[in-house]
LUMPA-287899 format. One record per residue (C-alpha): y, x, z; residue in three letters; residue number from 0. Coordinates in steps of 0.2 Angstrom, whole numbers. Layout:
BEGIN
Y X Z ALA NUM $
...
! end
This chain:
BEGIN
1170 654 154 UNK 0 $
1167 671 143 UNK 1 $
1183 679 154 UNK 2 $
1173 675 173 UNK 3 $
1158 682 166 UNK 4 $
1164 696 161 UNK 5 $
1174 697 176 UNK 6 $
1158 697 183 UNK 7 $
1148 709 176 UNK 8 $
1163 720 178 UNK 9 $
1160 718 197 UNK 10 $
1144 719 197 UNK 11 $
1143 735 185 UNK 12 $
1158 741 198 UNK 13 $
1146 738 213 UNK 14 $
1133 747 205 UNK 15 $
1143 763 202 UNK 16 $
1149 762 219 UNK 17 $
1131 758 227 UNK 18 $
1125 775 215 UNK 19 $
1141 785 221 UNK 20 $
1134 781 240 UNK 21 $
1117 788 237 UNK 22 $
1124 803 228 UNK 23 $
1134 807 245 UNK 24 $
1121 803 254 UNK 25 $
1107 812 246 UNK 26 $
1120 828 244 UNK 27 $
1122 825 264 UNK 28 $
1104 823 267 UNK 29 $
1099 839 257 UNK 30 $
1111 849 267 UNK 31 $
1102 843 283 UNK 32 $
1088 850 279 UNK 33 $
1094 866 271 UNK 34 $
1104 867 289 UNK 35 $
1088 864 298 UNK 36 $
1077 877 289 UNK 37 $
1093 887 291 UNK 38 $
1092 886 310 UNK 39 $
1073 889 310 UNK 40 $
1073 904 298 UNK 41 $
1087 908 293 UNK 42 $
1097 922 300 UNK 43 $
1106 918 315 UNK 44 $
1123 928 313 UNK 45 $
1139 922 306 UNK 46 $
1144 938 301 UNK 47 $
1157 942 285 UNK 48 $
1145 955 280 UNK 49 $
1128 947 282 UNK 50 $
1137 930 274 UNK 51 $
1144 938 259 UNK 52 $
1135 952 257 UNK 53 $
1146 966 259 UNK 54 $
1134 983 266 UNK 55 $
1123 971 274 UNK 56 $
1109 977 283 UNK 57 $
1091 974 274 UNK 58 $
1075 965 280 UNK 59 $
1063 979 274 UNK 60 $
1051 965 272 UNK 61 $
1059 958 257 UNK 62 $
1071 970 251 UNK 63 $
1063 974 235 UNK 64 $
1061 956 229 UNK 65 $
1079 952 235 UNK 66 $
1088 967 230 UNK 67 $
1078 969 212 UNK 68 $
1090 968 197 UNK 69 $
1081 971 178 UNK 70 $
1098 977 172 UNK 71 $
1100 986 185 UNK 72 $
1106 1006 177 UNK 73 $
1093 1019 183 UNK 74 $
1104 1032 194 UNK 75 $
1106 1049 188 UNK 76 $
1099 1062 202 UNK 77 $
1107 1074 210 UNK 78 $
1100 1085 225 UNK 79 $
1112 1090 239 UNK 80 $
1111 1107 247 UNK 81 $
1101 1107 262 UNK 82 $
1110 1106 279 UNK 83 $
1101 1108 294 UNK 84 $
1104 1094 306 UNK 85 $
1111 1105 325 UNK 86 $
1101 1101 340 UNK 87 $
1110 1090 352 UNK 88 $
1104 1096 369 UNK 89 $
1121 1097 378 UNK 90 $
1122 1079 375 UNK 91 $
1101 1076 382 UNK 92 $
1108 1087 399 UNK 93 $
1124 1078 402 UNK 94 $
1116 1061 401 UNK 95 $
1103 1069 415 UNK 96 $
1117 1080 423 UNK 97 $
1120 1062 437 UNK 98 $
1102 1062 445 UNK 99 $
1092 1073 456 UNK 100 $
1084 1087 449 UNK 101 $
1068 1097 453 UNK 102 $
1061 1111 448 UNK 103 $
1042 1117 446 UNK 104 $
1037 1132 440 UNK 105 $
1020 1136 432 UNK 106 $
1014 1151 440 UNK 107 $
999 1163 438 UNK 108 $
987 1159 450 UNK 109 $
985 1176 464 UNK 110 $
965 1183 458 UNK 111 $
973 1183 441 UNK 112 $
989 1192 444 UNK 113 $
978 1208 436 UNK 114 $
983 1217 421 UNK 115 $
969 1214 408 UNK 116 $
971 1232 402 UNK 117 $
970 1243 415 UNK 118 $
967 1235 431 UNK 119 $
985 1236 440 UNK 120 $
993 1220 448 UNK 121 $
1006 1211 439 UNK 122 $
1023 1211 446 UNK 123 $
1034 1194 438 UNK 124 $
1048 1194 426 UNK 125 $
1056 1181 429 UNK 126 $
1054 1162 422 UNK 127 $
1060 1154 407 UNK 128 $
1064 1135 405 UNK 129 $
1051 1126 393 UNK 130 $
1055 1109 393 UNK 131 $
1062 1095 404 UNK 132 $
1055 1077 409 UNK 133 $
1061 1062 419 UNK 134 $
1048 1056 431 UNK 135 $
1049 1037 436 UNK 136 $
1046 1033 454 UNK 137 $
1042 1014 457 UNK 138 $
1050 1005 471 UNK 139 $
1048 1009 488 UNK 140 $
1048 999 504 UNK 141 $
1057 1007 519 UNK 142 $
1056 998 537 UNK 143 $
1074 999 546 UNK 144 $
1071 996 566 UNK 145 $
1089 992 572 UNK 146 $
1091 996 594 UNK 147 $
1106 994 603 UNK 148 $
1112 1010 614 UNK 149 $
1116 1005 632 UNK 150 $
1130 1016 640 UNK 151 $
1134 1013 661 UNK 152 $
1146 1021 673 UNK 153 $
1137 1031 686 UNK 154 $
1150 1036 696 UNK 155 $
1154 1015 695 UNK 156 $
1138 1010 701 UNK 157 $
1138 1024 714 UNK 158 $
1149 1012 721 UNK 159 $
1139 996 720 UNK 160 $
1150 990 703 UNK 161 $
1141 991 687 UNK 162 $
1151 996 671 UNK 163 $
1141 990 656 UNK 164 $
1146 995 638 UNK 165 $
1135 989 621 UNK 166 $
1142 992 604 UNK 167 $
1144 978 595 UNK 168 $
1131 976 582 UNK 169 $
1133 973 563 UNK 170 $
1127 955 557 UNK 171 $
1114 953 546 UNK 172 $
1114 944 530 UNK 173 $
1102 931 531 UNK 174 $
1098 926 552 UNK 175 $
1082 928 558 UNK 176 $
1073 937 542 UNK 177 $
1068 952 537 UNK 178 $
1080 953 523 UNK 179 $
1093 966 521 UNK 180 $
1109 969 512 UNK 181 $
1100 979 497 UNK 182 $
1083 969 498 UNK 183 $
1096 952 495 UNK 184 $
1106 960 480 UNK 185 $
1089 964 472 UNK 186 $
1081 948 472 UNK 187 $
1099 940 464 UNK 188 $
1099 956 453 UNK 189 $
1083 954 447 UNK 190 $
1083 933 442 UNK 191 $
1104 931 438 UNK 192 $
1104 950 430 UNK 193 $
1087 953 422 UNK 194 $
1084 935 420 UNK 195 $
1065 940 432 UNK 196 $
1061 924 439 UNK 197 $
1057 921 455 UNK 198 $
1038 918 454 UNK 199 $
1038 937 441 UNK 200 $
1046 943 457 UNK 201 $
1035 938 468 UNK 202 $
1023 949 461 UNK 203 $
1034 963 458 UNK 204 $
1034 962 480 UNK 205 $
1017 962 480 UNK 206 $
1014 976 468 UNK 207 $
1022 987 481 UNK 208 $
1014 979 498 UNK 209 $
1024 965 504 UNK 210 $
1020 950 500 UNK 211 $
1034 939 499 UNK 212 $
1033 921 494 UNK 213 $
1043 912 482 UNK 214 $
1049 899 495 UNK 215 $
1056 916 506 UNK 216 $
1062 923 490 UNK 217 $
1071 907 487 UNK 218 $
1079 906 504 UNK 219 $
1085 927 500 UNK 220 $
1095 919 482 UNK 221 $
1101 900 490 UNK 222 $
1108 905 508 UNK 223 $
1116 922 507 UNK 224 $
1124 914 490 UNK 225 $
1131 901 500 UNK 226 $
1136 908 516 UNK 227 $
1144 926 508 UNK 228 $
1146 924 488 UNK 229 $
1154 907 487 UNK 230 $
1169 910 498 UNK 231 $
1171 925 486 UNK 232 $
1171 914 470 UNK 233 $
1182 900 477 UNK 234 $
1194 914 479 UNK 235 $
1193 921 464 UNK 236 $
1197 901 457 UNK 237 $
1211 903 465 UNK 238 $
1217 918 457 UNK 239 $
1212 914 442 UNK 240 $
1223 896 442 UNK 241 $
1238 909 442 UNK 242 $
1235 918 425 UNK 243 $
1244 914 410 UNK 244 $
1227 909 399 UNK 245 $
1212 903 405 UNK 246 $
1197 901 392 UNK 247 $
1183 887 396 UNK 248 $
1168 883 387 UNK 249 $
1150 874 395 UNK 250 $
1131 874 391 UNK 251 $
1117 861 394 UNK 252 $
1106 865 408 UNK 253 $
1092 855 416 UNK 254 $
1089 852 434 UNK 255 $
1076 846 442 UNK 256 $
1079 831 458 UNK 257 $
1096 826 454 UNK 258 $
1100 810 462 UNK 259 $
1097 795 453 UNK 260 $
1094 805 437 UNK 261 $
1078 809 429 UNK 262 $
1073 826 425 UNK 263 $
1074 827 405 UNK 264 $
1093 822 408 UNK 265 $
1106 836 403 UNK 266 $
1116 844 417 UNK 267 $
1129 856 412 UNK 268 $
1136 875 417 UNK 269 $
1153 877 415 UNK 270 $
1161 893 412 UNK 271 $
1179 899 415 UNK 272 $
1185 917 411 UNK 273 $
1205 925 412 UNK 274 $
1214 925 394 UNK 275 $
1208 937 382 UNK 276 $
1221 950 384 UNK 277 $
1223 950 401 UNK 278 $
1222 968 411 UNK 279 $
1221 967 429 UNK 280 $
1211 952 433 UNK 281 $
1193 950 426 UNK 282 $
1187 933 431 UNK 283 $
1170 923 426 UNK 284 $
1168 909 436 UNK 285 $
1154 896 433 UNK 286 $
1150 881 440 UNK 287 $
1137 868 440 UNK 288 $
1139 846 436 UNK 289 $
1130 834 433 UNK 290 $
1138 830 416 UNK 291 $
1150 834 401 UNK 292 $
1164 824 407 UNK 293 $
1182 831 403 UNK 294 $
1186 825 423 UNK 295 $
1174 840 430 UNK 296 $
1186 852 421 UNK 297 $
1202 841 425 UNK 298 $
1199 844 442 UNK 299 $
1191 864 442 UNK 300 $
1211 864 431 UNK 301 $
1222 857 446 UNK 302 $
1236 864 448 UNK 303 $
1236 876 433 UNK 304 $
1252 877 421 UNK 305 $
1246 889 408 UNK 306 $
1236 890 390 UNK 307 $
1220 883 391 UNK 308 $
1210 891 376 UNK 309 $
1193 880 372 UNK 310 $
1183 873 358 UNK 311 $
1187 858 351 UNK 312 $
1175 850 363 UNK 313 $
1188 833 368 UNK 314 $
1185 830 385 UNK 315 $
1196 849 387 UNK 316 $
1210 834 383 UNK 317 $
1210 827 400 UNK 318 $
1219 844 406 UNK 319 $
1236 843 409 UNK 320 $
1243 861 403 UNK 321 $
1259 868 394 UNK 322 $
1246 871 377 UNK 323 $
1229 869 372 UNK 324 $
1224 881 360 UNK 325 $
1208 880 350 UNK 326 $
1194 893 343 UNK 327 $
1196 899 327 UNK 328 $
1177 904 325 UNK 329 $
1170 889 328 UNK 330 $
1180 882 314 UNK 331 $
1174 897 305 UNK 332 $
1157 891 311 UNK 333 $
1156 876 299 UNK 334 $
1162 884 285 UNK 335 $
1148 897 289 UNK 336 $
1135 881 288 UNK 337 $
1142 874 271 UNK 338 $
1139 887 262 UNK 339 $
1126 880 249 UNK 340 $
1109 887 249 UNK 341 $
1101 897 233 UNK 342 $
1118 904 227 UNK 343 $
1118 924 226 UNK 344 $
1131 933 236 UNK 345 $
1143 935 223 UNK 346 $
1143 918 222 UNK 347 $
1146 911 238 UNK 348 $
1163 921 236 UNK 349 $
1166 910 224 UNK 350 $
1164 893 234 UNK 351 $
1177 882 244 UNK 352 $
1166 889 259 UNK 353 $
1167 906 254 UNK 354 $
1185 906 250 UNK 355 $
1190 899 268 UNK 356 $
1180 911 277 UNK 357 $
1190 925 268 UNK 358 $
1205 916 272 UNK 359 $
1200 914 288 UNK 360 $
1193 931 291 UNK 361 $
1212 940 283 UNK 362 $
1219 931 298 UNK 363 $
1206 938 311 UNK 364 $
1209 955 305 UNK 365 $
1229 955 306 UNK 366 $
1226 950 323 UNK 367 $
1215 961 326 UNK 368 $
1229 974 325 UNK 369 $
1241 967 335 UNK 370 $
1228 969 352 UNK 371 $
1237 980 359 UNK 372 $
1256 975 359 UNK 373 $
1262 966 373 UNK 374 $
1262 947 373 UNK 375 $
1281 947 366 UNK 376 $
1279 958 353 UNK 377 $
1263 951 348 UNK 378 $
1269 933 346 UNK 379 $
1286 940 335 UNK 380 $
1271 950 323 UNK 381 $
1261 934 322 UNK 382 $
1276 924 316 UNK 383 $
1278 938 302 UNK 384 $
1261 942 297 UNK 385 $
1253 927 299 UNK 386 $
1262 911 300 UNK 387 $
1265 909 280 UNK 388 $
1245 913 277 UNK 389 $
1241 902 291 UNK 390 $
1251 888 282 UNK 391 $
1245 893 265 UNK 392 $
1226 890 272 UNK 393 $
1232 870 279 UNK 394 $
1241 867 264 UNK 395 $
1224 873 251 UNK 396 $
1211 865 266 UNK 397 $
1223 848 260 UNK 398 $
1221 850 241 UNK 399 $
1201 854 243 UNK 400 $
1199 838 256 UNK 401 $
1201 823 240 UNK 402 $
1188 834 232 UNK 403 $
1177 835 246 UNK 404 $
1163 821 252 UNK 405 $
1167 817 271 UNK 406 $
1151 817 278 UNK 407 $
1145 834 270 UNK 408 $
1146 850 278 UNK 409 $
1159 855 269 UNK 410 $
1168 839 272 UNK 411 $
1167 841 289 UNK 412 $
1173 860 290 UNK 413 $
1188 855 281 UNK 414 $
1193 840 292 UNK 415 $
1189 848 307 UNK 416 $
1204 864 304 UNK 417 $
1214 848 297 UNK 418 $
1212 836 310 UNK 419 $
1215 851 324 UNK 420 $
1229 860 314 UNK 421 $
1240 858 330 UNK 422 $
1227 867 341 UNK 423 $
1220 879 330 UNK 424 $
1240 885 326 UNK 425 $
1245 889 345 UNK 426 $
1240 906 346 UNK 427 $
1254 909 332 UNK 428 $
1268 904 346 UNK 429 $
1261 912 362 UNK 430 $
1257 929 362 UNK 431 $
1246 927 377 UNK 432 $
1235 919 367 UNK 433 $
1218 924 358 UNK 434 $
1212 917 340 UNK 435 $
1196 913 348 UNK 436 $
1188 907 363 UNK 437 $
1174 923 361 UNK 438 $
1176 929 379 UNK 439 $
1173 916 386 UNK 440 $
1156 913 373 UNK 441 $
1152 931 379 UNK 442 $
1152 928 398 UNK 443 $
1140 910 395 UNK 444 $
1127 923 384 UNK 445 $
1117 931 401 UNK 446 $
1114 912 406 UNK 447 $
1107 907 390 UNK 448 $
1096 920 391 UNK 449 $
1091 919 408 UNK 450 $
1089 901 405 UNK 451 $
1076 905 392 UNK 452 $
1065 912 404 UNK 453 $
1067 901 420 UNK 454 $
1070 886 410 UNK 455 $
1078 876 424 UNK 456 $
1084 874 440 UNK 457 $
1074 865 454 UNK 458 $
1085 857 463 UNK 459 $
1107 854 462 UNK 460 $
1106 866 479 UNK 461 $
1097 882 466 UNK 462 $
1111 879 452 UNK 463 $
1123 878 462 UNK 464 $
1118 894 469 UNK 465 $
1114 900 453 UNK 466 $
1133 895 447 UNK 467 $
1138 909 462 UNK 468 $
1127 919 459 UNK 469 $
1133 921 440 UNK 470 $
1149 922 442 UNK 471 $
1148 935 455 UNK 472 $
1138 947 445 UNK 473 $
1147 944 427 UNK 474 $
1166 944 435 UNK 475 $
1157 962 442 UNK 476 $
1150 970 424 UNK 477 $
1168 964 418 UNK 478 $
1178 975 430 UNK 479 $
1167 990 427 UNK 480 $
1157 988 444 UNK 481 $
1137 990 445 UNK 482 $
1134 973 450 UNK 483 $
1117 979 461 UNK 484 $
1130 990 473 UNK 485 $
1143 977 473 UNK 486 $
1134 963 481 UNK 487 $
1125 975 494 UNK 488 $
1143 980 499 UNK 489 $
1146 959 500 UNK 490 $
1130 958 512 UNK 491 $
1134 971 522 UNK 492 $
1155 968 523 UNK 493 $
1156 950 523 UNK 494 $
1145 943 538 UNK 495 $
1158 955 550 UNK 496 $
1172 947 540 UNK 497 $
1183 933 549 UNK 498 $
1188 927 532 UNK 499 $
1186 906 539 UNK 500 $
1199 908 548 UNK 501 $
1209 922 536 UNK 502 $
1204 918 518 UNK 503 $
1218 933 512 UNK 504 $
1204 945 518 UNK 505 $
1193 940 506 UNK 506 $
1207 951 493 UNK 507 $
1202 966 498 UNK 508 $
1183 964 494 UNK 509 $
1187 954 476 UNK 510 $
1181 967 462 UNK 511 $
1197 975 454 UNK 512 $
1201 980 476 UNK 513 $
1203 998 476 UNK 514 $
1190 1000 488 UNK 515 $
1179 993 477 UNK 516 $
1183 1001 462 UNK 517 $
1179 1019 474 UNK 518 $
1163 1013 481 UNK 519 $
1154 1001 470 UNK 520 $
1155 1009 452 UNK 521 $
! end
């Protein structure tokens, strides 16, 4: 009877040490949500070495002194430099202003005071001296093109009762039946997709300079030229881009308003997919608008392509059928970023599990770094020398520090997640093709998430679709060096006298690396 007691008390007192071990994890767990959360509303937003651990980081001027102040700090001894003289740096002011029009406007002495003061003669000039020079800004102007069609006849025809005729054949306009032309269309998509001006700022914009334009005409000037000119040019580029050796894909929510069946607070989704990060001829952003996160959307954007799909670990990118998935090492850089422990000086956070793996982590990044220019063969040979033992040495640590580590803290789950996608996150080491991370691709979603912050949301699945075009038009242009504004006024004007329905291979000569392009819309 003694022995089941204490057999019993054991259990019990076993019970209560487990029960106390729970709450400790979970308090631990529930203090780091809140650290993470006044993290992400005041903390700084950067996941930068520097700024993390505190090596030359830049200062808030606010607090400097209170964070900065050290009382053993050694009082420095001074010494005053020589005095240099900084040299004027004029050239540089007149070669930046050497590209636009100049005009020149001399200050003169007006005639009754051309008169010498002293004795009455008139004053003959010297010559002028420059003084200074300014840059005037002219707003926006509006000028009215009236297009007429020349009629040309035979007289010596219709001298004989026949009639010889002859029109030229007249351009088409972008948009039927409007007002809008070529350069009035790539404003408006400029403006909202580049500028992130919504439509309704716009508007005003129009009717600051005399036209008033609605925001329904301004609509109807982004969704149907999108439709019938830019998306032809984008599904062509999807086609090109399927044939490259990497292709990087990422998404981010988006709301839209009137989708079928849906309700308006329901997350919709833009995808974005952008050519590998070493690629040199193609430049390609592509995004496209669903209705949700589903892994099939990008399964079937995919089709057909054989290549290195480079994503987060996001695992609906699983569905994709590829010869290797390789994954983002920032973003599991990301989590250790967020499990550093809050209240530790910077010197101390070196010291940490989180701080250790970002310096692991960040060694790799920098080898890597040097090896950007190789080719892809001779990058892949310099990974498997420089990298592959430290990359091993990392997995091998990550496992020793995992038993030590509770699961559901932030730490835990920055260590499981390089563990649990060891197999992804080691790819780049065996295709030199390859990148470390899925940045380009996080670069090319950027513009939308600002834009997004302005107009908020899309109105209807026709607008973000439209949008999606849009985008992709005007990124995959600042990517190849074009001035996006130029670009698509050369689209407007080219592609309605383009019979590219029935010969979709004209379309590569108006795609943004064609040479004529490159010549004409820089």
């Amino acid at each position: 009877m003694t022995d089941l007691r204490e057999q019993e008390m054991q259990n019990r007192i076993d019970a209560l040490a487990n029960e106390k071990r729970n709450l400790k994890e979970e308090n631990q767990y529930l203090k780091e949500q809140i650290a993470q959360l006044k993290k992400m509303a005041f903390g700084s937003k950067t996941e930068k070495t520097k700024r993390v651990l505190g090596d030359n980081e830049e200062i808030n001027l606010f607090n400097e002194a209170e964070v900065e102040a050290k009382a053993s700090a050694p009082e420095p001894t001074i010494e005053v430099p020589a005095h240099q003289r900084r040299k004027k740096q004029s050239g540089r002011t007149e070669e930046i202003l050497n590209s636009f029009p100049h005009e020149e406007q001399v200050i003169t002495l007006p005639e009754d005071q051309r008169v010498c003061k002293r004795c009455g003669a008139p004053l003959t000039s010297m010559g002028k001296e420059k003084i200074r020079t300014e840059v005037q800004f002219i707003p926006a102007t509006i000028k009215v093109i009236d297009f007429y069609r020349e009629t040309f006849q035979c007289l010596e025809c219709r001298k004989q009762d026949h009639f010889s005729i002859e029109k030229p054949v007249m351009p088409q306009p972008v948009l039927a039946k409007s007002i809008a032309s070529p350069s009035s269309v790539a404003h408006v998509i400029c403006q909202k997709y580049l500028l992130s001006l919504p439509l309704y700022r716009q508007e005003q914009e129009w009717k600051g300079i005399g036209l008033m334009l609605s925001r329904a005409t301004l609509s109807n000037w982004v969704i149907r030229p999108t439709e019938d000119w830019l998306m032809p040019v984008v599904e062509r580029m999807h086609m090109h881009l399927l044939q490259l050796p990497v292709i990087h894909a990422d998404e981010t929510p988006v709301q839209v308003l009137n989708e079928k069946n849906r309700k308006n607070t329901t997350k919709s989704f833009m995808w974005v997919y952008t050519n590998g990060e070493y690629e040199v001829n193609w430049q390609i952003r592509i995004y496209e608008y669903h209705s949700g996160r589903s892994g099939n959307f990008a399964a079937d954007f995919l089709e057909g392509f054989h290549g290195i799909l480079q994503t987060d670990g996001y695992s609906g990118y699983e569905k994709i059928s590829c010869e290797a998935h390789a994954l983002c090492w920032v973003h599991a850089r990301r989590y250790f970023v967020e499990a550093i422990p809050t209240g530790l000086e910077k010197e101390e956070i070196a010291e940490t599990t989180s701080g250790q793996a970002l310096n692991r982590i960040n060694e790799l990044f920098a080898l890597d770094k040097e090896l950007a220019e190789l080719p892809v063969a001779e990058r892949q040979q310099e990974r498997l020398r420089l990298e592959k033992d430290k990359l091993e040495a990392l997995f091998m640590w990550l496992k020793t520090v995992q038993p030590e580590t509770a699961p559901k803290s932030a730490l835990g789950k920055a260590v499981n997640y390089v563990l649990n996608h060891q197999e992804g996150l080691s790819v780049y080491l065996l295709h030199g093709a390859a990148a470390m991370s899925n940045n380009i691709c996080e670069r090319a979603i950027r513009n939308f998430t600002i834009g997004r912050k302005n107009w908020l949301f899309s109105g209807s699945p026709k607008g973000a679709a439209a949008s999606a075009a849009a985008y992709s038009m005007i990124e995959t242009s600042k990517a190849n060096g074009l001035d996006p504004f130029k670009y698509l006024t050369y689209l407007f004007t080219k592609l309605p006298n383009m019979d590219f329905k029935i010969h979709p291979e004209l379309l590569d000569s108006v795609l943004p690396w064609a040479d004529e392009i490159q010549q004409n819309c820089k």
